[in-house]
Legacy VTK file of the C-alpha trace (Angstrom):
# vtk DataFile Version 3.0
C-alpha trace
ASCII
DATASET POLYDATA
POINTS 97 float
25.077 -1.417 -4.517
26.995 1.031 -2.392
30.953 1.600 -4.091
33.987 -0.569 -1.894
35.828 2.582 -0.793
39.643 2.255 0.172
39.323 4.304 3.243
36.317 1.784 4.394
39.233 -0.988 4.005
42.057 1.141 5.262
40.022 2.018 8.124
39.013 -2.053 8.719
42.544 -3.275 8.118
44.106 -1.221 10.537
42.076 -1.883 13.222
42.501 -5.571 12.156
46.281 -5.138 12.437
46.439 -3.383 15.608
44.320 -6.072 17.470
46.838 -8.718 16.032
49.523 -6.454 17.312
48.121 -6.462 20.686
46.939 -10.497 20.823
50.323 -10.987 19.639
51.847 -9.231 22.939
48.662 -10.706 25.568
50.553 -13.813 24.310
53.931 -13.294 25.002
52.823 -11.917 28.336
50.701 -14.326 29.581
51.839 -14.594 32.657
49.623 -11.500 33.776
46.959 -14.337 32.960
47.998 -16.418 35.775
48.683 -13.547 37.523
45.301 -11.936 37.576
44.425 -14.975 39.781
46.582 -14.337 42.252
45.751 -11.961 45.885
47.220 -10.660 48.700
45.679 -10.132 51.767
47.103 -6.868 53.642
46.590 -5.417 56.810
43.134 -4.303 57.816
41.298 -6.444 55.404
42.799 -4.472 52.099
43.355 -7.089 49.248
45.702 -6.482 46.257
45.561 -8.119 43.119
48.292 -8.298 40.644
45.408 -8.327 38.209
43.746 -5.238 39.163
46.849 -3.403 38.370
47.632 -5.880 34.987
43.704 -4.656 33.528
44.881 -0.891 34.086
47.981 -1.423 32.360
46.261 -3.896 29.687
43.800 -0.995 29.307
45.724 1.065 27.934
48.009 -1.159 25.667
45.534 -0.578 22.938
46.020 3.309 22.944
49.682 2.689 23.510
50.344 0.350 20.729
47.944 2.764 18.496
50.219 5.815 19.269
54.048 3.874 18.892
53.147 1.444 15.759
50.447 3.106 13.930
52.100 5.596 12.253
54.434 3.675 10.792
51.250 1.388 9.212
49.059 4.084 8.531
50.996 5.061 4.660
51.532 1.679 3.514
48.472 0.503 4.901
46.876 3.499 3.018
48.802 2.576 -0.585
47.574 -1.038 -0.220
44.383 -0.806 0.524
43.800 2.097 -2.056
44.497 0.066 -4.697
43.082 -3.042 -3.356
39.775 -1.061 -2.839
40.343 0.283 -6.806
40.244 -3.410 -7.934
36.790 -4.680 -5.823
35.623 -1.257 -7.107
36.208 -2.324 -10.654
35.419 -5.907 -10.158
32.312 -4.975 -8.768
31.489 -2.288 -11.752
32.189 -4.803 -13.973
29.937 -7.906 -12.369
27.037 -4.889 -13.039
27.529 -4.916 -16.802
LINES 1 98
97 0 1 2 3 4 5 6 7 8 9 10 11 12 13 14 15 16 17 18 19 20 21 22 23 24 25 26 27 28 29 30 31 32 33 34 35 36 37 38 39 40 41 42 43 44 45 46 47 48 49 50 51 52 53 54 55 56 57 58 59 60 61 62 63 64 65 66 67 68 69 70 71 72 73 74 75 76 77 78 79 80 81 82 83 84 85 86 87 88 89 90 91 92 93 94 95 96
C-alpha cells in the first residue's frame, strides 16, 4: 500500500506522450518504411541502404523530439498530473478507511 505519487505519473505520462509524439511522425514518414527495403549495389561490392542511414536518423528522433517538445510539456504535464496524483492519493486513503 505504497502512496500514488505525482512525479511517478508525471514521469509515466511523459514518456507516454513523447512515444505518441514520435509514432505520430514514423507515420507521417513512412516512406523510410519502404525505403529501408530498398539497396544499391556500388562499385567493388559496397552496398548502401537507404535504411541504414533512415535507423541512424530514426535513432535519434527520440532524443530530438525529447529536447524540441519536452519542455514545453514538462509544466503542464507537471500541474496535471500533480493533482491527478492528489486525487488517487485521496481516493486510495479513503478506500483504507
Amino acid at each position: 500500500n505504497s502512496p500514488i505519487l505525482g512525479e511517478d505519473l508525471y514521469a509515466s505520462a511523459r514518456h507516454r506522450m513523447l512515444q505518441r509524439l514520435i509514432n505520430i511522425a514514423l507515420d507521417k514518414v513512412s516512406f523510410l518504411k519502404t525505403a529501408k527495403d530498398f539497396e544499391l549495389n556500388g562499385p567493388m561490392g559496397i552496398k548502401l541502404k537507404p535504411g541504414d542511414l533512415a535507423d541512424k536518423g530514426l535513432a535519434n528522433l527520440e532524443q530530438m523530439v525529447n529536447d524540441k517538445i519536452g519542455q514545453y510539456l514538462d509544466l503542464p504535464l507537471k500541474v496535471a498530473m500533480k493533482t491527478f496524483g492528489d486525487q488517487l492519493e485521496l481516493a486510495r486513503q479513503q478506500g483504507l478507511t
